[in-house]
N, C-alpha and C positions, 0 to 999 in steps of 0.2 A: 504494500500500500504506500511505504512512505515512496520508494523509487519509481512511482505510479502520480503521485504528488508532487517531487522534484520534476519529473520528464514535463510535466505542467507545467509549472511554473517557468523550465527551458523554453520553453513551446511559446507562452504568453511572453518572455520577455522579447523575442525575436519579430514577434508579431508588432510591437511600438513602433511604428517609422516615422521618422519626423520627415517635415517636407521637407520640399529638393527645392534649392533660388533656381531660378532658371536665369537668364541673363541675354537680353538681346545684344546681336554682334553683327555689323558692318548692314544693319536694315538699313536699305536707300528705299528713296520715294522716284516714281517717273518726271516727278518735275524737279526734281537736286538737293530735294529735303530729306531727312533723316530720323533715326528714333533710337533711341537707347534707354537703357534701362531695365530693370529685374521686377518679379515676381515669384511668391511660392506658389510650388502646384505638390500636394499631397494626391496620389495617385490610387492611394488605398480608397481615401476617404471622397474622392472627387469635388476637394475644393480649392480654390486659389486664393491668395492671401497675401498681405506685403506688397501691394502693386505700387508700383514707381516708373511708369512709363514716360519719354518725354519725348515729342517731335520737334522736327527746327523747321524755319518755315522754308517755303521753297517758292516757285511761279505760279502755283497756285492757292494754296492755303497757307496761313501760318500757324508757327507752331505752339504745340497746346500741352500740358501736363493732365498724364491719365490715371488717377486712382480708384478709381469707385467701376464696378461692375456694370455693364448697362443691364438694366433692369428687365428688360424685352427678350435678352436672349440669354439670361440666368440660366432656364432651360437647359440649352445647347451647349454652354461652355460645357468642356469636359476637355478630354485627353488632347482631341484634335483642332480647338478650336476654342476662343477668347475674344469676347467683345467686350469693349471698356469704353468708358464716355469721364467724360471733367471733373461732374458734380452730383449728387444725390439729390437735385432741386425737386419739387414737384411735377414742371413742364422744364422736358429736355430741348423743345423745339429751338432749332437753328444753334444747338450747340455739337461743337466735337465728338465723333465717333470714333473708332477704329478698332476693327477686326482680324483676328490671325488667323489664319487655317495651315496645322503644318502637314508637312508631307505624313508623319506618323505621330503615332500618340505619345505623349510625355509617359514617362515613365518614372518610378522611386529609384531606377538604379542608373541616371543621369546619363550625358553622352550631346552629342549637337544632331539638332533635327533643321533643316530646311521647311520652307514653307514651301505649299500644296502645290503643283503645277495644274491643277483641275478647278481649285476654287479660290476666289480674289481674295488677296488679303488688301486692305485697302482703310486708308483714313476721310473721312464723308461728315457732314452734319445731319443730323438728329430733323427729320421732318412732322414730328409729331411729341405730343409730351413725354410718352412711353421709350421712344428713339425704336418704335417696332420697323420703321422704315428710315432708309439712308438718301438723302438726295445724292444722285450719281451723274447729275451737268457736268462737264468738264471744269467748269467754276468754280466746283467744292467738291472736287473727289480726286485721290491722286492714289495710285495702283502702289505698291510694295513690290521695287522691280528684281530684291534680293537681301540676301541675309540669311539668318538663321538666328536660331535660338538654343544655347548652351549651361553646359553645367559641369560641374565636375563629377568623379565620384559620388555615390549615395553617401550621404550622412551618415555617420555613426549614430549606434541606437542613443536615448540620451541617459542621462544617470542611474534613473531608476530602473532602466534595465539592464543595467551593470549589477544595480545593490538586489536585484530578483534576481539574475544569475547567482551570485557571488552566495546569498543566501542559501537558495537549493545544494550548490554544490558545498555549502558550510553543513548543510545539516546532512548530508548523505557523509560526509569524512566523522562528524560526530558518529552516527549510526554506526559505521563502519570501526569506529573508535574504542566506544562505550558499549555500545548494543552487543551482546551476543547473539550470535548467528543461529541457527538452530540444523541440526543436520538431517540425513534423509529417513533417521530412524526417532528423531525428537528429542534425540540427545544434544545438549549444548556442546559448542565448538568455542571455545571460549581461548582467548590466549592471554587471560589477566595468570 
């Protein structure tokens, strides 16, 4: 029972993952602009967190700082894909958008992903209060013409699944210490 108990608690601590930054790297826009900046994405839990995105302006929009989730396609975010807008206002209308779609899904154990060849990733204004639709005139809308999106290594678990490991294997070396074993006829095997 107790090594039935430890392999649990093995088990649960490996299971903790903390999220992965992800980090945009060398994003150009088609009109000369740009975006940088990191995000978490926990892949377990499918959420994203810590956003810090930032555009420079270019020939056609200028550039806007993205933290807040757009609220229209909360839904959709996941693995392959990320829309974000400026503010958490009421009415988004005629404010910054911008969406990522990468080639594959984010993952907890990190690496550089490219963005989608099949669907735009692209920065647009909010044409409604919700931002459910993008205006896409060549006036306010500018394609993501490269880049990608990187990380390093997965994170290490964090403390407290060091101090759950560290534990389990503390109390099987007690067990193994103190406990007498019991042998295959119910005679104790004792080495005190």
């Amino acid at each position: 029972m107790l090594r039935v108990t430890a392999l649990f608690l093995l088990v649960a601590a490996g299971a903790c993952a903390s999220p992965i930054v992800w980090t945009l790297q060398g994003v150009t826009f088609a009109d000369g602009g740009s975006a940088t900046g990191s995000f978490d994405y926990d892949a377990t839990a499918d959420v994203y967190s810590t956003i810090d995105v930032i555009t420079t302006s270019g020939s056609t929009l200028t550039g806007s700082t993205y933290a807040v989730l757009d609220p229209a396609q909360i839904p959709f975010d996941g693995p392959t894909q990320l829309a974000l807008v400026t503010s958490n206002a009421a009415d988004l209308s005629g404010t910054p958008t911008i969406s990522f779609f990468w080639a594959s899904g984010l993952t907890n154990t990190g690496g550089t992903i490219g963005f989608s060849g099949s669907l735009t990733s692209a920065e647009g204004m909010c044409t409604n209060a919700t931002c459910s639709t993008v205006n896409q005139s060549p006036a306010s809308y500018r394609i993501i013409t490269g880049g990608s999106v990187t990380t390093g290594a997965a994170v290490a678990p964090e403390p407290a699944s060091f101090m759950l490991v560290g534990g389990a294997l503390g109390i099987l070396g007690w067990k193994r210490r103190y406990l007498p074993s019991i042998g295959c006829r119910g005679k104790t095997n004792s080495s005190f």
